[in-house]
Phi, psi and omega in degrees: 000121185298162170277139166329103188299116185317191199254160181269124175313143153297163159279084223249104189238120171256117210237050203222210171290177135270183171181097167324336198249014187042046203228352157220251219317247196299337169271030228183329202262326216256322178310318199264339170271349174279304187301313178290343165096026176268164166253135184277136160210156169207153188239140231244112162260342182236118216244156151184144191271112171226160171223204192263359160279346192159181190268097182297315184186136186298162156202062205285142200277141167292132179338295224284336192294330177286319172268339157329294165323296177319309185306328194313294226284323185307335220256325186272257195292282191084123353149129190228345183180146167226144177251149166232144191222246190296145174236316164096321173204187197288328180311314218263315170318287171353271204293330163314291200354304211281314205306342198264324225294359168262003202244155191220062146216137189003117166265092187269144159220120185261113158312016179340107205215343189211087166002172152270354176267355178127351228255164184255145163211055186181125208277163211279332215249003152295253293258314168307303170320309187305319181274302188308326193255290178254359157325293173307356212226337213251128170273326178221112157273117204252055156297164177265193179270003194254321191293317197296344197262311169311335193265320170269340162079029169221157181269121188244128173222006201221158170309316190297332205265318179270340159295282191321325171316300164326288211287356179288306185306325183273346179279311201278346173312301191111330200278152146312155173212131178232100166302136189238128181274026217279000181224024168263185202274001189276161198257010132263187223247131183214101179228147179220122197289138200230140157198170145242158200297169163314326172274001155090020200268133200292154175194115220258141165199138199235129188234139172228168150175174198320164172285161173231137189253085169208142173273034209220075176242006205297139158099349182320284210308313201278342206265304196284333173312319192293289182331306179311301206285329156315323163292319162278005181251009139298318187117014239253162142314157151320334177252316201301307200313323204284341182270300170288349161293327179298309180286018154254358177271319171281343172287329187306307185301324154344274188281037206274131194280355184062042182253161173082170203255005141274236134321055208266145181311165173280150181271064177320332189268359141278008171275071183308305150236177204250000000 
């Protein structure tokens, strides 16, 4: 008597960098869509060489090779929820855009615009592409306090100043937008998800909780993005998804393995349940 076939993972296409030391983009998207019991797939727009001190050095994949990929994986294995992180240039958008541009499931998209070490990483003329193209296209945007300021052309520091934000961000979007307060001047951690309701009436959820004192976050952003879209390609509602990817993120950060002698990564592979 044959075995039951086990139940199917969703599918998960993660659309972001590499980062040589592993500790945020695609390798951070495929450790954190495995842990959640999704199947990882990706499509690479950037090769780079990094570590938890910094970036050494860029290397961004030509557009059409970038929706290629995407096209492999939609045309074959095919898709239940996508995350996109680093994009790098407008070319490289362009072509996600179009690759995305038939599809109708949970889009998470983190604006990924400034390393944690400082170094830029998206060329000044993607941020117009980005609101052009895939802004529209995006069920959740995950800005920090430094991109959601950049993205509004204002200096944000405080919560109240990044919920409004949200929701300007979320009006000219169209998307839920999940602000992360990881950089404001308040002694917890304060981030809050803006979306509207079926009626089209706004509605705010603010999730907090202590600061944690380690210098071991590289990859938090690329990790929670992950954590969202996997969760919703469960099936999970949207502020629920957004609630347990954040406890999978502080545990990672918890169980942060201490390496390298900066920023160093999350233990994602010690986070056993949410």
């Amino acid at each position: 008597m044959s075995k039951p076939r086990p139940a199917r993972p969703p599918r998960i296409l993660a659309i972001a960098g590499s980062d040589s030391s592993g500790g945020a983009g695609v390798q951070a998207d495929i450790k954190t869509i495995t842990m959640l019991g999704g199947y990882a797939m990706t499509a690479i727009t950037t090769v780079t060489a990094q570590n938890s001190v910094g970036v050494q050095a860029i290397a961004p994949m030509a557009g059409d090779v970038v929706g290629q990929q995407i096209a492999s994986c939609l045309t074959d294995i095919g898709v239940d929820a996508i995350k996109i992180g680093m994009l790098h240039d407008a070319g490289i958008i362009a072509h996600t855009a179009d690759a995305l541009s038939e599809l109708e499931v949970p889009v998470v998209l983190d604006p990924v615009m400034i390393s944690t070490s400082g170094t830029a990483l998206i060329t000044k003329d993607a941020i117009s592409a980005m609101r052009e193209k895939l802004f529209p296209l995006a069920t959740l945007i995950t800005p920090n306090l430094a991109e959601l300021g950049h993205l509004l052309k204002r200096n944000l520091t405080t919560s109240d100043q990044m919920a409004k934000a949200a929701e300007e961000l979320s009006e000219q979007s169209g998307a839920a937008v999940l602000a992360k307060g990881g950089h404001t001047e308040h002694e917890r951690i304060i981030d809050v998800l803006m979306q509207r309701d079926e009626s089209k009436v706004w509605r705010a959820a603010q999730f907090d909780h202590a600061r944690i004192d380690t210098p071991h976050t590289h990859g938090t952003g690329c990790t929670l993005s992950s954590a969202i879209a996997t969760l919703l390609g469960h099936g999970q509602p949207l502020e629920h998804a957004v609630r347990l990817g954040r406890n999978f993120v502080l545990r990672a950060i918890e169980e942060a393995p201490g390496f390298g002698a900066g920023n160093g990564p999350l233990g994602h592979q010690a986070v056993r349940k949410l």
